[in-house]
N, C-alpha and C positions, 0 to 999 in steps of 0.2 A: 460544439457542444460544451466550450469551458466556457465557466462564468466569467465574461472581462475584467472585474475588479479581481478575481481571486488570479487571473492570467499573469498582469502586471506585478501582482504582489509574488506569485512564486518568481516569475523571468527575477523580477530583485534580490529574492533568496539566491539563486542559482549565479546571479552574478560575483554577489558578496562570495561566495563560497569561491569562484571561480579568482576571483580578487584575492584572495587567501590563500591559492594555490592548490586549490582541490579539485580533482578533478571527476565532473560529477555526469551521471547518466538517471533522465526520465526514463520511468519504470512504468509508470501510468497515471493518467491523469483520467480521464474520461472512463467507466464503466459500466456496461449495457449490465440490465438486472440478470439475464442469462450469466454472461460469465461472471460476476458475483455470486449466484448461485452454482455455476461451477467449482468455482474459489473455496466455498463454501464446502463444497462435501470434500475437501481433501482433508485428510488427517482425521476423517472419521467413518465408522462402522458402517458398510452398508445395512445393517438391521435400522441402525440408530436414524438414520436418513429417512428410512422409510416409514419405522415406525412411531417413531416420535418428532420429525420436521416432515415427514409425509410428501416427502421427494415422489414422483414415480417411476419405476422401476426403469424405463426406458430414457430418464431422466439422469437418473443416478449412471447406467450403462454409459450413456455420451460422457460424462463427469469423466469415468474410469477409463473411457479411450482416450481422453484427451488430455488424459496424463494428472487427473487429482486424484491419485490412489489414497486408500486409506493410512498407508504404511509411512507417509510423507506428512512433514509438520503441519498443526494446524496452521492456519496464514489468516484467519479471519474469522471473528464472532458474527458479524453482520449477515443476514440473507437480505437484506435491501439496501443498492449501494447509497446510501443517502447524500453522502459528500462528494462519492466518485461519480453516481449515478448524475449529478446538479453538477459537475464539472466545477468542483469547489474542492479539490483533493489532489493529493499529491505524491506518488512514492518515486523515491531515485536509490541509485547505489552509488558508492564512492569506486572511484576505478585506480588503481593503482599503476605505476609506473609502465607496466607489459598490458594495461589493457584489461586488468582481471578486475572480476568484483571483489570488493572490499564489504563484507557483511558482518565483520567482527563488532558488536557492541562496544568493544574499546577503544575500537580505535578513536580517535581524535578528531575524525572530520563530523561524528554526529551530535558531539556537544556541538562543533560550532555551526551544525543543520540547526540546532533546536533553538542556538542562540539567534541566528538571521532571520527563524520563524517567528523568534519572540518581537526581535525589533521590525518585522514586515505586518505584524497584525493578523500572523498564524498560529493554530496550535497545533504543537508539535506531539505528535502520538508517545515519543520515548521521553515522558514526561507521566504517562497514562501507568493509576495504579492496576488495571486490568489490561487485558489484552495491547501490551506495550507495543509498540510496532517503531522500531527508529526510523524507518525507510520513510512512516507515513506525516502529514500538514496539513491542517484542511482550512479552511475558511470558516468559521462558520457567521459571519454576518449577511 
């Protein structure tokens, strides 16, 4: 389900970055519209879901078992994966020396994600003056 020009384009980011000494982990590339709309109601009000994106109620229930509480950061404006749903999309995390995610904004490895995006013919999300996301690249050609 991933787009083959957008496949070779991330493998290339993932290289460069690997080349550079970072060491990087796929977070997700490919997402079904369900867990997108899963994604989707975390970090918000079950009224809010209901009454104003008109989730329903048994819908919003699966969300909250499956661990997108409302109490947890937003992670996504999107209810339709458009990029991840088209397998044109990209999130990873930087792993540091024991293994652990690296999710700090400062650190160093996500300029040089946004730069490998830029020379592979991706847009890099932590570049976005809305809803910033450093993890995320899409394709969109």
């Amino acid at each position: 389900k991933v787009n083959p020009t957008f496949r070779a384009k991330a493998l290339a980011v993932i290289r460069d970055l690997e080349g550079h000494g970072y060491r990087v982990q796929v977070t997700e590339v490919y997402r079904s519209e369900k867990r997108q709309r899963q994604l989707f109601c975390q970090g918000r009000p079950t009224a809010r879901l209901r009454d104003v994106f008109k989730f329903s109620m048994e819908e919003i229930r699966a969300a909250r078992n499956a661990g997108y509480t409302a109490t947890k950061p937003i992670v996504t404006g999107m209810l339709v994966p458009k990029y991840h749903g088209s397998g044109r999309a990209m999130d990873i995390v930087f792993l540091d020396s024991d293994g652990k995610a690296i999710w700090d904004t400062g650190y160093a490895g996500w300029k040089a994600y946004g730069s490998a995006c830029a020379a592979h013919g991706l847009e890099w999300a932590g570049t976005w003056k809305t809803n910033r996301e450093y993890a995320h690249c899409q394709w969109t050609g």
